[in-house]
Backbone as JSON Lines, residues from 0, in Angstrom:
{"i":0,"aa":"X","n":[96.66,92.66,104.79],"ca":[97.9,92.7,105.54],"c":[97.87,93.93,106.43]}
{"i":1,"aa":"X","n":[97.24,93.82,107.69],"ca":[97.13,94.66,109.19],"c":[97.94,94.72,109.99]}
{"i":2,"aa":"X","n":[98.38,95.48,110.12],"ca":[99.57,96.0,111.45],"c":[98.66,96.93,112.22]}
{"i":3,"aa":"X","n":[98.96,96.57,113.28],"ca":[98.46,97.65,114.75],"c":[98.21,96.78,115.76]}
{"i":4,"aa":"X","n":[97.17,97.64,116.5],"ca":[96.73,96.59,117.61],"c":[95.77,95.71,117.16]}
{"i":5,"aa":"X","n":[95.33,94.98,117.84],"ca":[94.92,93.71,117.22],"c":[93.61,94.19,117.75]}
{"i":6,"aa":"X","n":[93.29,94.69,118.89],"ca":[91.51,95.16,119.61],"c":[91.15,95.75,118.32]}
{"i":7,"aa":"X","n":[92.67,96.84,117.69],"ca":[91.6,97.88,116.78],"c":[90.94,97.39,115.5]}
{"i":8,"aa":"X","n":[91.87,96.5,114.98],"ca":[91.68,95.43,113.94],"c":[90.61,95.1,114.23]}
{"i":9,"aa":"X","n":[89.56,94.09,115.36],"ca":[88.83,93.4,115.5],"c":[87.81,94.29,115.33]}
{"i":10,"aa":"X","n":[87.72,95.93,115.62],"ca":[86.77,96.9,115.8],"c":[86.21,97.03,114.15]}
{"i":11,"aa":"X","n":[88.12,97.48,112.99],"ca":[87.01,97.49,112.45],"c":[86.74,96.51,110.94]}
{"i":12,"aa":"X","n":[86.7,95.16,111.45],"ca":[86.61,93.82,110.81],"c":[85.72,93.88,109.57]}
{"i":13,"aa":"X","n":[84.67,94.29,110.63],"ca":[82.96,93.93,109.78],"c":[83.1,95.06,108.93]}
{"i":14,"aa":"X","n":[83.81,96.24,108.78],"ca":[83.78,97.24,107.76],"c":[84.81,96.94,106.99]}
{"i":15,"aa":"X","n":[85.63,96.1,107.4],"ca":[87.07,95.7,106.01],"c":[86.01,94.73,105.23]}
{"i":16,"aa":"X","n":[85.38,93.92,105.85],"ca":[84.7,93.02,104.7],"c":[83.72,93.36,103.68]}
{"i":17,"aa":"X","n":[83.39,94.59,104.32],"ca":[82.6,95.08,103.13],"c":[82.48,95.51,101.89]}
{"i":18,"aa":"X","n":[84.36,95.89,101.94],"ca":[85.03,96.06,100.25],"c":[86.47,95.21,100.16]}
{"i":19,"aa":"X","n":[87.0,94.43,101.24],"ca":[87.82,93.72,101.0],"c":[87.42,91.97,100.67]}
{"i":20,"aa":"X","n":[88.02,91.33,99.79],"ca":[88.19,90.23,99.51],"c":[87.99,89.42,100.51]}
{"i":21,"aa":"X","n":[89.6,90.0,101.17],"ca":[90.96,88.8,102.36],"c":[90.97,89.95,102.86]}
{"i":22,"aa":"X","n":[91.6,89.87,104.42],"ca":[92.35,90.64,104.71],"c":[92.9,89.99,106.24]}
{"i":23,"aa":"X","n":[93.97,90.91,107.1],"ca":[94.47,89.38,107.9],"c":[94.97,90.47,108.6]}
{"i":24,"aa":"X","n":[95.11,90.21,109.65],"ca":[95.66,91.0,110.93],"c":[97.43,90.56,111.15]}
{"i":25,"aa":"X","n":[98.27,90.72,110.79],"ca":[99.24,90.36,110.42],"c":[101.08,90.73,112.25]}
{"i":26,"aa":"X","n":[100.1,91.33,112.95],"ca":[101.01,92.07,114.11],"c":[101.0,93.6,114.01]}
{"i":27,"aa":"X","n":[101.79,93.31,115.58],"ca":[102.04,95.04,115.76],"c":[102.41,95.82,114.6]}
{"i":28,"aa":"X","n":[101.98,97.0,115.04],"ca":[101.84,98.49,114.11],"c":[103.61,98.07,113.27]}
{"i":29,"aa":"X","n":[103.3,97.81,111.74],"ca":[104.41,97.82,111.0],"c":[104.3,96.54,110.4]}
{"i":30,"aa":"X","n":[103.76,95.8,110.78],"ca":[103.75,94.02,110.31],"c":[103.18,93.95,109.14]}
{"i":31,"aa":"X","n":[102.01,95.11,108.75],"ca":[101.56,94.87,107.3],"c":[102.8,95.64,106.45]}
{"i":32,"aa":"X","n":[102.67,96.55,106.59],"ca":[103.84,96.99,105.77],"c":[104.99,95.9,104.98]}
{"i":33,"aa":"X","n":[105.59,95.66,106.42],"ca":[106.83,94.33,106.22],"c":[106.09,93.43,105.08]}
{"i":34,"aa":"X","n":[104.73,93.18,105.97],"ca":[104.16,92.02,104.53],"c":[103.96,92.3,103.56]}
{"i":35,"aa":"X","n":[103.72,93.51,102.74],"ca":[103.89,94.29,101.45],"c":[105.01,94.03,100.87]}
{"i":36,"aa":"X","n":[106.09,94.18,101.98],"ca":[107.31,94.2,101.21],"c":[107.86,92.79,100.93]}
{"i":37,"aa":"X","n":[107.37,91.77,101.62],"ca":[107.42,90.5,100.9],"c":[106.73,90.25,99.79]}
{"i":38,"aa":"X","n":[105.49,91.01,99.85],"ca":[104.76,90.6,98.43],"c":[105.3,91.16,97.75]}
{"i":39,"aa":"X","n":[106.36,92.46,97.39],"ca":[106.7,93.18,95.85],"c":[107.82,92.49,96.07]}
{"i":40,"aa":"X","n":[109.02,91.39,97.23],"ca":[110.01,90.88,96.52],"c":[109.39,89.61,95.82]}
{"i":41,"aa":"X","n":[108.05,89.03,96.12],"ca":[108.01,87.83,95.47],"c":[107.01,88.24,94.07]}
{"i":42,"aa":"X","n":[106.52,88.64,94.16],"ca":[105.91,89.59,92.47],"c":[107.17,90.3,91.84]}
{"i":43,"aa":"X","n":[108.64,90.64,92.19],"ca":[109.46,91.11,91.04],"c":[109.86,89.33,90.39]}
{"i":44,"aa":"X","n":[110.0,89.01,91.91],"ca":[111.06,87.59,91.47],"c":[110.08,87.04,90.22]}
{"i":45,"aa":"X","n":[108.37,86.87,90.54],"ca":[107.99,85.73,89.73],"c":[107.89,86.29,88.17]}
{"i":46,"aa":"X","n":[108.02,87.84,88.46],"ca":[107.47,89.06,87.13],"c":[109.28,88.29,86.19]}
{"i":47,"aa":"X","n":[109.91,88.69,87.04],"ca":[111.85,88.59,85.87],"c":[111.51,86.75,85.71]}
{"i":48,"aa":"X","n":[111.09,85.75,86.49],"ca":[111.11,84.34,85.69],"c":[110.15,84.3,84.77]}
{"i":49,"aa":"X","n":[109.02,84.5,84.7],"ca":[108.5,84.45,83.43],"c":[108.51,85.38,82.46]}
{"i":50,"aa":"X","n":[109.45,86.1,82.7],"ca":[110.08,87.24,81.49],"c":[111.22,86.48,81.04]}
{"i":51,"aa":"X","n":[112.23,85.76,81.59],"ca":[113.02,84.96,81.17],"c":[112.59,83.63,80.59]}
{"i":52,"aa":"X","n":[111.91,83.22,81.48],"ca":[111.1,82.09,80.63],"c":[110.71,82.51,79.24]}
{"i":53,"aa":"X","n":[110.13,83.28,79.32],"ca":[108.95,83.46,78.29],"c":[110.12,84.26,76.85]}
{"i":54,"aa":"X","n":[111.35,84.58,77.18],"ca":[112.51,85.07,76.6],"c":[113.22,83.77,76.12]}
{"i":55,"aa":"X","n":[113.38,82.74,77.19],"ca":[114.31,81.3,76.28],"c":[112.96,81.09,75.28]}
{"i":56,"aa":"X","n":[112.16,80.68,75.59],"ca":[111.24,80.32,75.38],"c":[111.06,80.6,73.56]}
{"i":57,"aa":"X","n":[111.01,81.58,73.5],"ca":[111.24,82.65,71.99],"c":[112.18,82.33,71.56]}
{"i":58,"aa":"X","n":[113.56,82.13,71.99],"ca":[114.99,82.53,71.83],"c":[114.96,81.02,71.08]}
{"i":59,"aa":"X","n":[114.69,80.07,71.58],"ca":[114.96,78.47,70.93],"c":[113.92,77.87,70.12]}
{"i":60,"aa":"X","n":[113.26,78.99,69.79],"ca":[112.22,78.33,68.69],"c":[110.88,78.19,69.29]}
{"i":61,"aa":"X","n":[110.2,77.89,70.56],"ca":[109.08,77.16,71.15],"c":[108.3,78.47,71.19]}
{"i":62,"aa":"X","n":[106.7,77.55,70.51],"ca":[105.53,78.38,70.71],"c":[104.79,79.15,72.16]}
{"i":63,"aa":"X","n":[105.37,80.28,71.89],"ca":[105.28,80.69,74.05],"c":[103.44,80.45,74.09]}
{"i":64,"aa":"X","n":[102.73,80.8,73.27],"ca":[101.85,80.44,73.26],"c":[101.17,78.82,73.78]}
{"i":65,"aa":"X","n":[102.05,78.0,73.22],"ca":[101.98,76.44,73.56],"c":[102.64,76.11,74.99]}
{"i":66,"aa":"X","n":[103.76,77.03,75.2],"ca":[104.65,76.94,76.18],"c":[103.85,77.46,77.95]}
{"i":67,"aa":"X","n":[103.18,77.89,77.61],"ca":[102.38,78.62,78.93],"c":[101.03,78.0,78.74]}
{"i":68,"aa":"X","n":[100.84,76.99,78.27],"ca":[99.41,76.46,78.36],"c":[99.82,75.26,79.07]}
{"i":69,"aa":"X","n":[101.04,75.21,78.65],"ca":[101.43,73.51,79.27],"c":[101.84,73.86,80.68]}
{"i":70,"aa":"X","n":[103.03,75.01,80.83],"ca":[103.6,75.55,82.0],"c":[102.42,76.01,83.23]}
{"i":71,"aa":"X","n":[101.27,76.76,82.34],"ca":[100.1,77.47,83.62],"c":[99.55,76.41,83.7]}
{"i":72,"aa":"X","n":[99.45,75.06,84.04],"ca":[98.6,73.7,84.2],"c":[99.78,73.04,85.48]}
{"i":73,"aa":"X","n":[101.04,73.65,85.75],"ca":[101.04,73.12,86.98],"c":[102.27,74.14,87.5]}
{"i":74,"aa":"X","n":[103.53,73.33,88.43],"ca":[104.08,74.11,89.31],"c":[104.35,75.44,88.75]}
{"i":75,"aa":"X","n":[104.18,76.37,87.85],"ca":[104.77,77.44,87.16],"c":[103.8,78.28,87.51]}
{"i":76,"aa":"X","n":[102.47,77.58,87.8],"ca":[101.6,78.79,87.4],"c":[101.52,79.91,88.57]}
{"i":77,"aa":"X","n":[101.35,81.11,88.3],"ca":[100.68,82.25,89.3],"c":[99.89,83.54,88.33]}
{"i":78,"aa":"X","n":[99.27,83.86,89.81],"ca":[98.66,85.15,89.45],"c":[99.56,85.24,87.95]}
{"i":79,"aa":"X","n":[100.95,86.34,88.07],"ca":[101.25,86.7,87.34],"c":[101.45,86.11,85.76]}
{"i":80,"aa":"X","n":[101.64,85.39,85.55],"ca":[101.57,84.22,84.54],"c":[100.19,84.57,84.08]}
{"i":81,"aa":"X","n":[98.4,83.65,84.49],"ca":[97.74,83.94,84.27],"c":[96.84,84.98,83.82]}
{"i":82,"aa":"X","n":[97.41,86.67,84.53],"ca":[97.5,87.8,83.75],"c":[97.91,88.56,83.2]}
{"i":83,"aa":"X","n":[99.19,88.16,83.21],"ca":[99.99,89.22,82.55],"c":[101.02,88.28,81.18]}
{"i":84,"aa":"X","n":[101.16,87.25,80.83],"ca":[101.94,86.85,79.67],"c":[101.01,87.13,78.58]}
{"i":85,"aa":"X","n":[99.82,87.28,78.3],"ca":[99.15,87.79,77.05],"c":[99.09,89.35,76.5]}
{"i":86,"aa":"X","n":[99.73,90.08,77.64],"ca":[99.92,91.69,77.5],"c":[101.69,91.73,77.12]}
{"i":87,"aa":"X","n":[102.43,90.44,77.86],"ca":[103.39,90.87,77.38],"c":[104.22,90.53,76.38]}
{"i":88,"aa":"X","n":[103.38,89.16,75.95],"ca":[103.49,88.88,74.26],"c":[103.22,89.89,73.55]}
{"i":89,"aa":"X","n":[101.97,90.7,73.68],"ca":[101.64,92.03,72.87],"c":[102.77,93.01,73.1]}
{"i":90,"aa":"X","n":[103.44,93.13,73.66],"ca":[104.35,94.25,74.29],"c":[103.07,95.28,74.42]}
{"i":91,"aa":"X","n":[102.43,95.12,75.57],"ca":[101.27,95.7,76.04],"c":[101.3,96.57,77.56]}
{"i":92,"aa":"X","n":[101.81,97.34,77.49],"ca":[102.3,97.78,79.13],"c":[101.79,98.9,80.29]}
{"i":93,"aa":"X","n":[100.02,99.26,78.99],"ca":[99.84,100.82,79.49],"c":[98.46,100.26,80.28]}
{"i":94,"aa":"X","n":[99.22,99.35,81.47],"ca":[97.86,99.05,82.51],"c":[98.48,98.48,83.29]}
{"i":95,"aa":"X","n":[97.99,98.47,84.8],"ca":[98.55,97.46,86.05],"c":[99.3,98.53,86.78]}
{"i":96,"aa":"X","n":[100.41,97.84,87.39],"ca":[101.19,98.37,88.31],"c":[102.48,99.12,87.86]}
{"i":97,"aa":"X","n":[102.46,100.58,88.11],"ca":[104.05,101.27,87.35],"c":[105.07,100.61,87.86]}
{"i":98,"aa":"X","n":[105.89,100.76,86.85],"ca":[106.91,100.21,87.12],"c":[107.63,101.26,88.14]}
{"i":99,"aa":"X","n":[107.34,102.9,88.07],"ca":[107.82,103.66,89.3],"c":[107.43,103.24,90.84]}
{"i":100,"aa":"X","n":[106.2,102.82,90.47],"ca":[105.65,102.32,92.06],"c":[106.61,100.92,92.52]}
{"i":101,"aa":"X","n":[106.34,100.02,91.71],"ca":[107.47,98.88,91.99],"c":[109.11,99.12,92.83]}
{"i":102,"aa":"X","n":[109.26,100.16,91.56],"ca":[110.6,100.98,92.51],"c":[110.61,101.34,93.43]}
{"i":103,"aa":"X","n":[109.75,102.6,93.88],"ca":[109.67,102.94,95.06],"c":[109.55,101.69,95.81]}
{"i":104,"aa":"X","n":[108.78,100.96,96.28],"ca":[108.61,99.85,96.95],"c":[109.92,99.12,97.17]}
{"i":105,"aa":"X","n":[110.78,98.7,96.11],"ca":[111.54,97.83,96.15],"c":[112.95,98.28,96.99]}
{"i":106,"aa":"X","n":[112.71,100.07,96.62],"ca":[113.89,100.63,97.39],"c":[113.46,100.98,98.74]}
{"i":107,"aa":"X","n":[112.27,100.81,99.54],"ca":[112.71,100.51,100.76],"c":[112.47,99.08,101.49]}
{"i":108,"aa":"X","n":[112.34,98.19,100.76],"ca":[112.14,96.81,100.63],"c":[113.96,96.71,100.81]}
{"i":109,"aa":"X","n":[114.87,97.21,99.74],"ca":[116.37,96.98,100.19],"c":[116.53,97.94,101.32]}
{"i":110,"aa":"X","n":[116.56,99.02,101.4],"ca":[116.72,100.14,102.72],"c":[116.68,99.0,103.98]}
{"i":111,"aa":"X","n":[115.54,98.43,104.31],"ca":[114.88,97.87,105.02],"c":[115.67,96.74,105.58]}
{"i":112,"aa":"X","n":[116.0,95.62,104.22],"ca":[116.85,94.69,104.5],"c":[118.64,94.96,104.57]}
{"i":113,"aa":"X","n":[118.89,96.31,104.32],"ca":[120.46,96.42,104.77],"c":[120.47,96.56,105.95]}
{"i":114,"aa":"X","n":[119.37,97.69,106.58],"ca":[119.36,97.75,108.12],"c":[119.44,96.76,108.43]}
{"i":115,"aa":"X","n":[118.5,95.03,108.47],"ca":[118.18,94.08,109.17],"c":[119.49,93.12,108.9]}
{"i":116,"aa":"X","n":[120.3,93.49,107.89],"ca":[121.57,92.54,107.33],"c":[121.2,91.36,106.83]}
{"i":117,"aa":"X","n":[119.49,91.55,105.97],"ca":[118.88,90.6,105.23],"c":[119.61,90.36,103.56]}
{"i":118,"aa":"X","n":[119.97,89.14,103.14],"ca":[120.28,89.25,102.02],"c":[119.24,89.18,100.79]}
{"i":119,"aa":"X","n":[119.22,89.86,100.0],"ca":[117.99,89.71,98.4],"c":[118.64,90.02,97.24]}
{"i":120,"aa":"X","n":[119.57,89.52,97.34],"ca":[120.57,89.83,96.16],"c":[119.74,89.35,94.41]}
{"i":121,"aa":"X","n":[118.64,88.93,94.66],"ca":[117.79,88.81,93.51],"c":[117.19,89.89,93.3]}
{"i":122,"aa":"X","n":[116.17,90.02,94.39],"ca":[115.68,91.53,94.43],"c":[116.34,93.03,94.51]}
{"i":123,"aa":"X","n":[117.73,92.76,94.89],"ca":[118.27,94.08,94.03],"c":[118.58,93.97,92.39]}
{"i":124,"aa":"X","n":[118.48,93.06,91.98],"ca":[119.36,92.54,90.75],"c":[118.3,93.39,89.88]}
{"i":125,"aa":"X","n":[116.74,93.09,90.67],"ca":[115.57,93.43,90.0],"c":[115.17,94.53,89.31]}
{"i":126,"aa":"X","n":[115.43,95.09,90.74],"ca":[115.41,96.69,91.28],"c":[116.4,97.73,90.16]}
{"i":127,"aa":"X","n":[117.54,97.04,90.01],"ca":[118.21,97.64,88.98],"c":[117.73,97.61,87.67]}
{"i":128,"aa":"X","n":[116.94,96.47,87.01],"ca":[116.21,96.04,86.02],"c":[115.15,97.06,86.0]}
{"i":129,"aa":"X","n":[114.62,97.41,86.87],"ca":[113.58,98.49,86.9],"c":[114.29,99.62,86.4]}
{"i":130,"aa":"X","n":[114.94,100.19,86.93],"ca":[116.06,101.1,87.11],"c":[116.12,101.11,85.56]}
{"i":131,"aa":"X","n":[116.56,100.02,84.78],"ca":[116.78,100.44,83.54],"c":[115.84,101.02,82.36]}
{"i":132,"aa":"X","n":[114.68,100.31,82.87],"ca":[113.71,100.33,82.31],"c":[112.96,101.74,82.51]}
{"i":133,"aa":"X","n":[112.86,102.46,83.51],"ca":[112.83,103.78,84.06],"c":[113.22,104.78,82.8]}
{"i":134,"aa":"X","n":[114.9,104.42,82.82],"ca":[116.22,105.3,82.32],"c":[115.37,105.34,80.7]}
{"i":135,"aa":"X","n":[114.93,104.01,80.2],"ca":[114.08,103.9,78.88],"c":[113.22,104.19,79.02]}
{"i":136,"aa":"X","n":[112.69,105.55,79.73],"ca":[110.99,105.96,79.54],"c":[109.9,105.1,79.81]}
{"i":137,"aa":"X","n":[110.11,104.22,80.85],"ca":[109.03,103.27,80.95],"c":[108.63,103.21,82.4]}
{"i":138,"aa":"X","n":[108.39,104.52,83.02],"ca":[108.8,104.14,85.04],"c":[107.31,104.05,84.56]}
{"i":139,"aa":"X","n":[106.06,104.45,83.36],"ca":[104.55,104.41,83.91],"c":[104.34,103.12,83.21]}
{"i":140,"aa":"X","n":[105.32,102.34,82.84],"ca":[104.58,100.99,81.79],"c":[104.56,100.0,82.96]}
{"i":141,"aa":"X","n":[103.65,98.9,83.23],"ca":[103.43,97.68,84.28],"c":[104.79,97.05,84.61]}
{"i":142,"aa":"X","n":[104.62,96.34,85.74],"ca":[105.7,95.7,86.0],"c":[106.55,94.81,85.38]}
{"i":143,"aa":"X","n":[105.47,94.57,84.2],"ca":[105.92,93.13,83.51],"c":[106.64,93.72,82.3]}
{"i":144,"aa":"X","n":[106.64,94.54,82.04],"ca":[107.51,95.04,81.67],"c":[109.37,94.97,81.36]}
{"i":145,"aa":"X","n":[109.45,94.03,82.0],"ca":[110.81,93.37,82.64],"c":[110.83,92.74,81.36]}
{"i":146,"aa":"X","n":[109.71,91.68,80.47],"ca":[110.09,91.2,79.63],"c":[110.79,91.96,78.32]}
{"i":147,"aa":"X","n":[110.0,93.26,78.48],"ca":[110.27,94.1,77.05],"c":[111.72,94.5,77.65]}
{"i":148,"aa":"X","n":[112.28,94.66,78.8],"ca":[113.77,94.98,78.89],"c":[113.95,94.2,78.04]}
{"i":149,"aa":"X","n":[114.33,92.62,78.77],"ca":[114.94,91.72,77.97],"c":[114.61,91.63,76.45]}
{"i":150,"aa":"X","n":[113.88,91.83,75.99],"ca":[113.38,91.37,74.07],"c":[114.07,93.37,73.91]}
{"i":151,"aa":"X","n":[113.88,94.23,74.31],"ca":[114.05,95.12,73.93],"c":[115.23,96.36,74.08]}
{"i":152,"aa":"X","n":[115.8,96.52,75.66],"ca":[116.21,97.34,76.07],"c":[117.74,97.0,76.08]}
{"i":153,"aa":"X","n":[117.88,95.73,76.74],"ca":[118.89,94.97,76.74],"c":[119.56,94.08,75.59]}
């Protein structure tokens, strides 16, 4: 996700591929950024549903174990799902992404969208969820973390 000019991008292509995956020229100087900040609102959103999921899930009896074998086999599945529900069955949290970094991110992810008079009334909901989780000594535990709010904090 590249922001700038697009000549400079093209200059230096053949050296992004040499340790990047993907990578994508995305617009003028600021466009990757913006695209960051879509990726941490759609990684909180998918991080709090399968923390809730994975919370009814417990709450009514069902093997989450059984429950995410059936669920990661179609529309449910992502990244997050696939790596992170076996750390957070463990209540496993001392790897991945801080949950301080998430924050930071997310608060100018809202900054960003009050200026634009964008609504994310999920992604603040989130942001506060972080927030709590912070307040409980956890700003260095992973993002997913969200689940142990719910089983724990809350």
């Amino acid at each position: 996700m590249i922001g700038g000019e697009r000549q400079s991008y093209e200059k230096v292509k053949n050296v992004l591929n040499t340790y990047s995956k993907f990578h994508k020229y995305m617009g003028p100087s600021g466009s990757g950024q913006l695209t960051k900040m879509v990726n941490q609102i759609c990684i909180a959103g998918l991080i709090q549903a399968l923390s809730e999921g994975m919370n009814f899930a417990d709450k009514v009896g069902l093997n989450i174990r059984s429950v995410i074998e059936v669920i990661s086999k179609g529309a449910a599945q992502s990244w997050q799902m696939e790596n992170r529900w076996e750390t957070m069955l463990k209540d496993n949290y001392d790897h991945g992404f801080a949950v301080d970094l998430m924050k930071k991110d997310l608060d100018i992810v809202i900054k960003k969208a009050s200026k634009e008079n964008i609504n994310i009334e999920v992604t603040k909901i989130i942001d506060n969820y972080y927030k709590e989780i912070q307040g409980a000594g956890g700003g260095k535990w992973d993002t997913s973390s969200l689940y142990k709010r719910l089983k724990d904090i809350v």
